[in-house]
C-alpha positions in Angstrom: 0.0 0.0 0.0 1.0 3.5 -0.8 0.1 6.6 1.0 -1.1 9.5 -0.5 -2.4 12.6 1.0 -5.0 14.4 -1.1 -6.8 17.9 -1.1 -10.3 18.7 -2.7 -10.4 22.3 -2.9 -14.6 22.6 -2.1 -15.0 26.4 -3.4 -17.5 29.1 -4.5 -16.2 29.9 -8.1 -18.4 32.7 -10.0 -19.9 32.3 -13.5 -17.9 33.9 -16.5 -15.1 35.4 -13.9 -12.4 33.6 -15.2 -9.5 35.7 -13.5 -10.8 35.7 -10.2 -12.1 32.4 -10.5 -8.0 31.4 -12.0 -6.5 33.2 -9.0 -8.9 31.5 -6.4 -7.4 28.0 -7.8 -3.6 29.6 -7.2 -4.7 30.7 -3.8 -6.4 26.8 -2.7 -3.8 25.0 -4.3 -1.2 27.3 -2.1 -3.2 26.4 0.8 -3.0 22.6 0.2 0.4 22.2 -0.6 1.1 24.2 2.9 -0.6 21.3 4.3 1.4 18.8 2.3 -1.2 17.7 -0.3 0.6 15.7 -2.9 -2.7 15.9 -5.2 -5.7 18.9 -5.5 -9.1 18.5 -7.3 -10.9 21.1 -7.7 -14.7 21.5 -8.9 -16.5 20.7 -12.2 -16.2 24.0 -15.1 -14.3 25.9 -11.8 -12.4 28.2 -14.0 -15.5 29.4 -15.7 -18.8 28.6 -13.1 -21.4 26.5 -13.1 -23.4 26.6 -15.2 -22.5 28.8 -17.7 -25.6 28.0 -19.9 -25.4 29.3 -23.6 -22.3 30.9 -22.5 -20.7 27.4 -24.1 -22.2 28.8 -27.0 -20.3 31.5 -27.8 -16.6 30.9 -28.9 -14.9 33.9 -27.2 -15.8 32.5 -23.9 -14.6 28.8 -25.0 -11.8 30.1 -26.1 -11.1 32.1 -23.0 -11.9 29.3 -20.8 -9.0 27.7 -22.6 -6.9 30.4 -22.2 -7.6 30.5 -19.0 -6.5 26.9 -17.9 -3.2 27.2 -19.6 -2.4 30.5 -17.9 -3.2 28.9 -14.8 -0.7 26.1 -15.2 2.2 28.5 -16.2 0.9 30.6 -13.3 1.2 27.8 -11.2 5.0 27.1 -12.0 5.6 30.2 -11.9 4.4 30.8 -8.0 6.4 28.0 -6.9 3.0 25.5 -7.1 4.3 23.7 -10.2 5.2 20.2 -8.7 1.7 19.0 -6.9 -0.7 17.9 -9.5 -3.8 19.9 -9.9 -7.4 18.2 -11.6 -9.6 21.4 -12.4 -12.6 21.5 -14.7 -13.1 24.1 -17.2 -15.2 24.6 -20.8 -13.2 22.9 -23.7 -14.1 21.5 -27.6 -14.0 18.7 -29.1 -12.8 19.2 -32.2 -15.9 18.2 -33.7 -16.9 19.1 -37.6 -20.2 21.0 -37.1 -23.5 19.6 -38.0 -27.2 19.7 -37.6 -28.2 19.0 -33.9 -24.7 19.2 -32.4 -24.1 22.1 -29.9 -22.1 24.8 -31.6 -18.6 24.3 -31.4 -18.8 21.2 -30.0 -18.1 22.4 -26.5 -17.2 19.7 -23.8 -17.6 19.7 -20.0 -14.0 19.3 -19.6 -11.4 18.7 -16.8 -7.5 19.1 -17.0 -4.5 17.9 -14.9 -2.2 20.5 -14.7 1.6 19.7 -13.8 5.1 21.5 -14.2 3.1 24.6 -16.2 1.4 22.2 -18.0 -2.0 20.6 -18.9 -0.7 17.0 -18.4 -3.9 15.7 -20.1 -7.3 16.5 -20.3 -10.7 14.3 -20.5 -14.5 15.5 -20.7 -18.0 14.1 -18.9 -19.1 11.1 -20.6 -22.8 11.3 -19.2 -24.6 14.6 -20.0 -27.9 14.9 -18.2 -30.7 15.7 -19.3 -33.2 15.8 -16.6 -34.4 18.2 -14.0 -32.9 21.4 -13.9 -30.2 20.0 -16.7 -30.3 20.0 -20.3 -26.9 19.6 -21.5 -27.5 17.6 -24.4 -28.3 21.5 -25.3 -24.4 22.6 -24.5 -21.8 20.0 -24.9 -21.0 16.5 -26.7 -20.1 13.5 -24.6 -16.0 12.7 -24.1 -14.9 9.3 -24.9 -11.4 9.5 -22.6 -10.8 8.5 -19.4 -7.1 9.7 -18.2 -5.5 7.5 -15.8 -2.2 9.1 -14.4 0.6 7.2 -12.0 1.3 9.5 -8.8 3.7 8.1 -6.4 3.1 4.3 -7.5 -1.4 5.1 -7.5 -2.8 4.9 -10.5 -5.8 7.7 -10.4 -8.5 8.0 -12.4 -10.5 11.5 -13.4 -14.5 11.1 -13.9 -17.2 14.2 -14.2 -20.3 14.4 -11.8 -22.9 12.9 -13.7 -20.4 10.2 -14.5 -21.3 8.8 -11.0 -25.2 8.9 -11.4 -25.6 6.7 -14.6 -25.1 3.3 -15.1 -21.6 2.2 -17.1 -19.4 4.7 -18.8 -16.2 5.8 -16.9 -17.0 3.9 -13.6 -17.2 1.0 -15.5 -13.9 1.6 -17.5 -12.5 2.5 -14.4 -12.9 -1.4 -12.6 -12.0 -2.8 -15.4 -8.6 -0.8 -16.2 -7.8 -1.2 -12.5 -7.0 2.2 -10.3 -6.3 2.8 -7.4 -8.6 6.1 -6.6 -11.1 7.7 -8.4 -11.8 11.5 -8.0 -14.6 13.0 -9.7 -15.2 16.7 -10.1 -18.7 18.0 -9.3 -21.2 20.9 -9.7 -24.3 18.7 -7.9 -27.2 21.1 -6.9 -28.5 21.2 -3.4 -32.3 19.8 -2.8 -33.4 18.6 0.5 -32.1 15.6 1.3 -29.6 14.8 -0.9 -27.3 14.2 0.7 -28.2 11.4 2.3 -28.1 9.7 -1.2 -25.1 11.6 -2.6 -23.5 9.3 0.1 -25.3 5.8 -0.6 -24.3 6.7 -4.1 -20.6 7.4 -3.7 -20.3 4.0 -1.6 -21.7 2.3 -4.1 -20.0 3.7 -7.4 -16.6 3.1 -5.4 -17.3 -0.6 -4.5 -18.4 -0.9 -8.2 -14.9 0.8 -9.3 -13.0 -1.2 -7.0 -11.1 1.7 -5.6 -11.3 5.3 -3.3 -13.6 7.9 -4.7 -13.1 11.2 -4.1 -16.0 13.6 -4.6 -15.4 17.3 -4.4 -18.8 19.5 -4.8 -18.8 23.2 -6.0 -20.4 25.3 -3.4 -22.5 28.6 -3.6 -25.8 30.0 -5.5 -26.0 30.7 -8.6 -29.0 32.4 -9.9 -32.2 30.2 -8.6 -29.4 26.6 -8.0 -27.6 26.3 -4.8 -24.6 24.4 -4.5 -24.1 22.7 -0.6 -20.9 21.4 -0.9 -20.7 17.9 1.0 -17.2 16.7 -0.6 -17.1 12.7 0.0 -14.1 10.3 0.3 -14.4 7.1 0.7 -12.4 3.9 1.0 -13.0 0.7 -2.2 -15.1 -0.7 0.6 -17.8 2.3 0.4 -16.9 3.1 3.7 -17.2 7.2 4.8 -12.9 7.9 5.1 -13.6 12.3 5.1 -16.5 14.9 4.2 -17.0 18.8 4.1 -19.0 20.4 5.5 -22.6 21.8 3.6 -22.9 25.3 2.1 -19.1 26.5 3.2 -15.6 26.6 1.8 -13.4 24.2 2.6 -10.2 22.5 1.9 -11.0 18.6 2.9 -7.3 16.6 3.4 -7.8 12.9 3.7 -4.8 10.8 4.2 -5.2 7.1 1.8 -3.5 4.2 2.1 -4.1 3.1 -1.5 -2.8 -0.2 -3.7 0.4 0.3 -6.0 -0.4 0.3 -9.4 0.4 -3.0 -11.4 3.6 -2.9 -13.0 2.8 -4.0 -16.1 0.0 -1.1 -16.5 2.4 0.2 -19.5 1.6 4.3 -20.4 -0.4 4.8 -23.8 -4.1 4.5 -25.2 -6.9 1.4 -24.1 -10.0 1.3 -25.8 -12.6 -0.8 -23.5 -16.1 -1.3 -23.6 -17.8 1.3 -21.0 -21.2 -0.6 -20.7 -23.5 1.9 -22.0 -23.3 0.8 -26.0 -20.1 3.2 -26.4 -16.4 2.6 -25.8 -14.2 4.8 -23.5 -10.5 5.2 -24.4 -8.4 4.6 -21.7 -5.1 7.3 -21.7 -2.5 6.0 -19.3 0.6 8.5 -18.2 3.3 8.6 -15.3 3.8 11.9 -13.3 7.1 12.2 -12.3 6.2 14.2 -9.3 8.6 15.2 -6.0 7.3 14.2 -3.2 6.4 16.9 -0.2 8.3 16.0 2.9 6.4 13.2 5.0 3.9 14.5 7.7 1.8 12.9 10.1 -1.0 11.6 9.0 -3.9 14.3 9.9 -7.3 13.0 11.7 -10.3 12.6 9.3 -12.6 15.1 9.1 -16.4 14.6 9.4 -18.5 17.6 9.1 -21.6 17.9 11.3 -25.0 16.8 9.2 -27.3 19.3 9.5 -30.4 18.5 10.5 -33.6 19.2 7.7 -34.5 22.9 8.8 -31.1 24.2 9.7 -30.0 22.8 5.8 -32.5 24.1 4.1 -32.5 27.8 6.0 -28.7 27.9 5.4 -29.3 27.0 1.8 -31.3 30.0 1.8 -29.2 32.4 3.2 -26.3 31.1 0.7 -28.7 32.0 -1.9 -29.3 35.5 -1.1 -25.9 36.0 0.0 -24.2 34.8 -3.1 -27.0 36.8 -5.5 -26.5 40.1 -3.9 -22.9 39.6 -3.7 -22.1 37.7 -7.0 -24.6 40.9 -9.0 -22.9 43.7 -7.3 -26.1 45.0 -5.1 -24.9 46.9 -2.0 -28.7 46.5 -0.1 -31.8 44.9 -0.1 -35.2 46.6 -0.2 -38.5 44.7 0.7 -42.3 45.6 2.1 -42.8 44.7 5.1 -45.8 43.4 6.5 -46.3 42.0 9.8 -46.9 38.6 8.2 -44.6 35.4 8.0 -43.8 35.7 5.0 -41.9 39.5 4.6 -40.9 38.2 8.4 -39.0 35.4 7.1 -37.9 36.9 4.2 -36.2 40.0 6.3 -34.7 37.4 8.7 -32.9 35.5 5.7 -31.8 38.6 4.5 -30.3 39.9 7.7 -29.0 36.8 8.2 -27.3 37.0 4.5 -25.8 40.4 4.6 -26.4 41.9 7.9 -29.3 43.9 9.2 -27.7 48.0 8.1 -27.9 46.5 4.8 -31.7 45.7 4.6 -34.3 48.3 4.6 -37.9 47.4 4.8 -40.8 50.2 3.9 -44.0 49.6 6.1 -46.9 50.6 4.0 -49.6 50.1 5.7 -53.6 50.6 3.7 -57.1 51.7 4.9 -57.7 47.7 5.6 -54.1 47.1 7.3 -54.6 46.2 11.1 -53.2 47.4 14.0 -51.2 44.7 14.9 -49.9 44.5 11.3 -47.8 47.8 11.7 -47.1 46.8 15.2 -45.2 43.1 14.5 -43.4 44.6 11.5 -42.2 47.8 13.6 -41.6 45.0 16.6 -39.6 43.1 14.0 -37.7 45.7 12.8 -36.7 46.9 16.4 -35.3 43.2 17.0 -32.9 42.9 14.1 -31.7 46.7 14.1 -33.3 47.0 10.4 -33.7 50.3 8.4 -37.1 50.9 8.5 -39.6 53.6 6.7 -43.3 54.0 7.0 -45.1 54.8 3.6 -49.0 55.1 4.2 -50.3 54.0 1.1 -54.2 55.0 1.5 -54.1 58.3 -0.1 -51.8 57.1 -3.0 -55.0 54.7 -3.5 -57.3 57.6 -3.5 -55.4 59.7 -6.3 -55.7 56.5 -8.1 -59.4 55.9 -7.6 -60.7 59.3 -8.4 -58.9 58.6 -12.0 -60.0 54.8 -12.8 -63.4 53.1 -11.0 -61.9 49.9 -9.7 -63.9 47.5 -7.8 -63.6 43.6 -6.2 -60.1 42.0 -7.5 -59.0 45.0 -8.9 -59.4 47.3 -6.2 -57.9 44.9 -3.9 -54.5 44.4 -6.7 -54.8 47.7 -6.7 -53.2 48.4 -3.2 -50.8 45.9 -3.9 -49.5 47.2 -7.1 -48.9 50.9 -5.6 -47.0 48.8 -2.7 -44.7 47.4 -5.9 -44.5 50.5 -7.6 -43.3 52.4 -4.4 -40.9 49.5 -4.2 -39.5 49.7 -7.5 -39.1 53.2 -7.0 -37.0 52.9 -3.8 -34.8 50.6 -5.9 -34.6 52.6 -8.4 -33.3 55.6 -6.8 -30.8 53.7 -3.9 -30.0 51.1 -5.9 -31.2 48.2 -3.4 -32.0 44.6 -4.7 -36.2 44.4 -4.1 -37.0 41.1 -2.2 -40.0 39.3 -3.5 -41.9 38.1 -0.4 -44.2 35.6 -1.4 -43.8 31.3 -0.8 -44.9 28.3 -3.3 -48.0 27.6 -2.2 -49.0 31.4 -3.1 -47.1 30.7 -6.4 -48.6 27.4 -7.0 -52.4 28.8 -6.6 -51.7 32.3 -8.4 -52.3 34.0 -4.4 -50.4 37.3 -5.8 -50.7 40.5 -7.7 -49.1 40.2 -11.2 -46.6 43.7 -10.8 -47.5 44.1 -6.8 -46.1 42.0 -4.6 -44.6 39.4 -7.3 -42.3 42.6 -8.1 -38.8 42.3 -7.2 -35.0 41.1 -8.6 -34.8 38.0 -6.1 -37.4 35.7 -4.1 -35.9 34.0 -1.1 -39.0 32.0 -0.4 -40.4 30.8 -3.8 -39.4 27.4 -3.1 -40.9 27.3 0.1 -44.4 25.8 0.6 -46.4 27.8 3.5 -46.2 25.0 5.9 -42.1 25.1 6.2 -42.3 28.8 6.1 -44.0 28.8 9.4 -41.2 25.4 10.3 -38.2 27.4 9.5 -39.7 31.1 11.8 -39.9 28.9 14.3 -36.6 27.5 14.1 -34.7 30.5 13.5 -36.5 31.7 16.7 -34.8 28.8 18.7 -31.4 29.2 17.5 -29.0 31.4 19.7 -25.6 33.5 19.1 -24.0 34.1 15.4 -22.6 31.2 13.2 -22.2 31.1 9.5 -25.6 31.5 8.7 -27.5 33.5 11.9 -26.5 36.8 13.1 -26.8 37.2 16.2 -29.7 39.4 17.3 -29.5 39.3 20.8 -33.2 37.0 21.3 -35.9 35.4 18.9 -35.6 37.5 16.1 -39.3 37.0 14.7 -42.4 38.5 16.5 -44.2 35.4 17.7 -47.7 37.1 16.9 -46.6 37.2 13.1 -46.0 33.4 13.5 -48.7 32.2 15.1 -51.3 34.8 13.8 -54.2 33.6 11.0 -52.5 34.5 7.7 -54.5 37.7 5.5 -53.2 39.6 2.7 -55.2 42.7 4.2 -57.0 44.0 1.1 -60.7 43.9 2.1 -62.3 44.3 5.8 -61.6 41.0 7.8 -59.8 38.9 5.0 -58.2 35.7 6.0 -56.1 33.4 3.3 -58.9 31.0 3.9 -61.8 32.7 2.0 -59.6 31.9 -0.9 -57.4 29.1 -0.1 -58.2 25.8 1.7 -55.8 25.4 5.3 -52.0 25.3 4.6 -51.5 22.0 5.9 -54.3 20.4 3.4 -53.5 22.6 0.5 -49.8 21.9 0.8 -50.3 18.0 0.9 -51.9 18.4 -2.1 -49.0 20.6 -4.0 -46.6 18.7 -3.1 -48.5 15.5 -4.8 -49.1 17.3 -8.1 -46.7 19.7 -8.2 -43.4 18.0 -6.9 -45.0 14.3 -8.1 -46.6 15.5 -11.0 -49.4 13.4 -9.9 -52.6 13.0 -12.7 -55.9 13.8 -11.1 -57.0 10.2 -11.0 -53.6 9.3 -8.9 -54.5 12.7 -6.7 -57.8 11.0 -5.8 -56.1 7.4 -5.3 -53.6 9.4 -2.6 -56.6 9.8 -1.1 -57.2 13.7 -1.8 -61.0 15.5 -1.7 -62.1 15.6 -5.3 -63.8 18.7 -5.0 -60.7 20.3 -3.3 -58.6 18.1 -5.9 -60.1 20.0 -8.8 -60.1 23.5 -7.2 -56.4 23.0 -6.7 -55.9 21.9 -10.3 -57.5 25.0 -12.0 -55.7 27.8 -9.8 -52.4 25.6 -10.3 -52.9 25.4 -13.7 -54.1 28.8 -14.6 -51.4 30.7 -13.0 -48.7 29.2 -15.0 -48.6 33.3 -16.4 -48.0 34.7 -13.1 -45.5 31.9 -12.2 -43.2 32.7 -15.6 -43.0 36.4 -14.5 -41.7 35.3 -11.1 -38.5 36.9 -10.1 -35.6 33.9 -9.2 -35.3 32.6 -6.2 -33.4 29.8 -4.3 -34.0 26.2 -5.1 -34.5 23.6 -2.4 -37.1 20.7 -3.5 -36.6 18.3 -6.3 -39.1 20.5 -8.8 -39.1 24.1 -7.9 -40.7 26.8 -10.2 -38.1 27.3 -13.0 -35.6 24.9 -14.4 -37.5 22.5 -13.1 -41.1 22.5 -13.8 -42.0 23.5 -17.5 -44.8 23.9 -18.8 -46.7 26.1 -21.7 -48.5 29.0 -20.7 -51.2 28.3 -23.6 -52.5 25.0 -22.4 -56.1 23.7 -23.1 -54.6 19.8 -21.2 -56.4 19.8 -17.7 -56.5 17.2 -15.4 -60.2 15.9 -15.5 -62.3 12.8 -15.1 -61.9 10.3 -17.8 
């Protein structure tokens, strides 16, 4: 057995920043060979973000993104870094002559070992998905190499994230070629309990290889996809060896005691049969790399789990913190209610960026309560927000005496004057506006089409009604600062806005219930169609009320309008409203009795 000290470099890269994102991997790779790492993997695409979309499409930024990865090897070199080996994925191109159906340019989801100022070799994913929020069938063409490179007397292979997930391909390749460790680049978005089979998953692609795996996960939001980090090693046996922590840097060392290579593995090119109807070319090559002075062996490290509501509010908080931060805003702006919802929004965003940086307007109408302007204002006092009071009853007026409104529109009425005032405040300080509304609101159409659906970013859009109320309450439990929480001194959510019967406030004595059946019914319900995409006839076998069944399905279905001109916001279920979930806007299908 030969021991090998390895570092995965689990990082927040940005999206088309290919400098910063270039120095970052000079900076990690610094780090790990201070700790004596003899090998550094960073992330899937790191150099360029993930995902970079149609991007991929455009040969300047292919062409940069090459570039970019042979800089960074001379760079490398050239800062003293040049003798540990560094895997790093990046945008390349096949090569490919163009035709119909093909992405242009032929770009590939690549990764490169770097060496010396080098790249050593480079290889490409094999599986593209093409699923869920993934269509990258769309972006690149499949690679057909698998590089297998001799460190120290380990022969290590180099898969790509989906390679893991599908059946044959690389992993395949990889038991029958014979290696002693597998690591495998990843940009794997967070949903809510994935983790738990990210692990299962690793175990069992590594007892399939025959070898270690070392996973190493991007971490950080990108747009509406949050990535949680959770960088897995483990030994041939499946057994947990070392993992990261969720939603953080960090650099994971794991010390391996891994099998010398067979001597007569000679360096050059192995076609073999990958299992999946294609064959994989197997590129073997011998690093003549110095060896960092022996150390002791360092103690595993295995993060803390989180449990189900402290992962899913610190995927929120990553979200917001990484959009504001990653699109330049200096603030956040949002109405503020003296409901959950704006509650729990202004707590995530406090929590995000700190509470001088978001400023809440309390606009409070003719039907606005008193104990409406008094939990907000009680809110606000608790986290230290900026706060301004914009009585919006004789804006409605001026507005009434010009146009006769009545019913629906006199009630969207008030809420659109609440967006423009909004809009405006944005406008003129610059602040990011906060959509405050959850997915059960989205699901049924419960909002004002350019009221409160206005904004840049929608922390809670993922977030059925039912965990909204979950996740207040646990943020009220937790004490002191940490990562995600500032510390505010006490609970920092008004227990009346928590446990208070929910109203939107636009008509004398409204309550969510005139429109909407109880949370905890109607939620049930989405989660079966929406998240299941459950037929009506399945709905009714799940043992749902048909009246309530149909209800549901119309206001589900005829929202789909209102739900395109959402703003983004943080994904944290399996189908969220976006990437996920979609479907046409001009749609006569409904889900009715055969």
């Amino acid at each position: 057995m030969t021991h090998l000290r390895i570092a995965l470099a689990q990082t927040n890269p940005t999206v088309g920043d290919l400098t910063a994102n270039a120095g970052m991997l000079v900076d990690w790779t610094r780090r790990a060979a201070e700790r004596g790492a003899e090998l550094v993997v960073f992330t899937e695409m790191f150099l360029t973000g993930y995902p970079v979309e149609d991007l991929v499409l455009r040969n300047s930024f292919v062409e940069a993104s090459i570039q970019a990865l042979e800089s960074a090897a001379r760079r490398l070199a050239d800062e003293g870094l040049g003798e540990i080996p560094v895997v790093v994925g990046y945008v390349d191109r096949a090569g490919l002559a163009p035709r119909v159906g093909q992405p242009k340019g032929a770009p590939l989801d690549a990764a490169a070992l770097l060496h010396r100022g080098a790249v050593v070799t480079r290889t490409a994913k094999h599986h593209l998905p093409n699923y869920g929020v993934f269509d990258e069938y769309r972006y690149f063409v499949r690679g057909d190499r698998l590089p297998v490179f001799r460190l120290h007397g380990v022969d290590v292979a180099v898969a790509v994230c989906e390679d893991l997930w599908q059946e044959g391909g690389p992993v395949s390749v990889v038991a029958q070629a014979g290696a002693g460790l597998i690591v495998v680049p990843n940009a794997s978005p967070y949903e809510r309990e994935k983790d738990d089979v990210r692990l299962e998953l690793v175990a069992r692609r590594a007892r399939e290889a025959g070898c270690a795996l070392a996973y190493v996960n991007q971490v950080g939001g990108q747009d509406e996809l949050i990535f949680d980090g959770d960088s897995i090693v483990v030994g041939a046996d499946g057994e947990l060896i070392a993992r990261a922590a969720q939603f953080c840097e960090q650099l994971l060392i794991a010390d391996l005691e891994l099998p010398e290579a067979a001597p007569d593995a000679e360096p050059g090119e192995h076609p073999f049969t990958a299992g999946d109807g294609s064959t994989i070319t197997v590129e073997r090559l011998r690093l003549d790399a110095a060896r960092p002075a022996a150390r002791e062996p360092e103690p595993p490290a295995v993060a803390r789990r989180l449990d189900d509501l402290e992962e899913v509010y610190s995927a929120l908080v990553l979200g917001v913190r990484d959009y504001v931060a990653k699109n330049g805003f200096q603030s956040v702006i949002l109405g503020l209610s003296g409901g959950i919802d704006s509650a729990l929004t202004a707590t995530i965003a406090a929590d995000a960026i700190g509470p001088e940086r978001v400023h809440v307007v309390l606009m409070p109408s003719r039907h606005s309560s008193d104990h409406s302007v008094s939990d907000a204002q009680e809110l606000v006092d608790r986290q230290g927000l900026r706060a301004k009071v914009v009585p919006i009853e004789g804006i409605v007026d001026a507005f009434e005496k010009e146009i006769e409104l009545s019913g629906l529109a006199a009630e969207n009425l008030q809420a659109r004057v609440r967006g423009m005032l909004l809009m405006g405040l944005s406008n003129e300080h610059g602040h990011l506006v906060l959509t405050t509304g959850n997915k059960s609101e989205l699901a049924t159409g419960y909002s004002t089409l350019y009221g409160d659906s206005a904004g840049g970013f929608a922390p809670i859009k993922d977030v059925f009604k039912t965990t909204v109320w979950a996740l207040s309450r646990w943020r009220n439990e937790q004490r002191g600062a940490g990562d995600f929480l500032y510390d505010f001194g006490g609970p920092p959510i008004p227990e009346n806005s928590i446990v208070k019967e929910p109203s939107a406030e636009l008509r004398p004595d409204q309550r969510d219930t005139d429109s909407l059946p109880p949370y905890e019914v109607l939620d049930r319900l989405l989660d079966d169609y929406v998240e299941k995409d459950m037929g009506r006839e399945e709905l009714l076998a799940a043992g749902h009320d048909p009246d309530l069944v149909a209800r549901v399905i119309r206001l589900v279905d005829l929202a789909e309008y209102k739900r395109r001109q959402y703003p983004p916001g943080p994904k944290i279920t399996p189908k969220n409203f976006g990437r996920d979930r979609r479907l046409p806007i001009t749609n006569r299908w409904r889900e009715t009795a055969s």
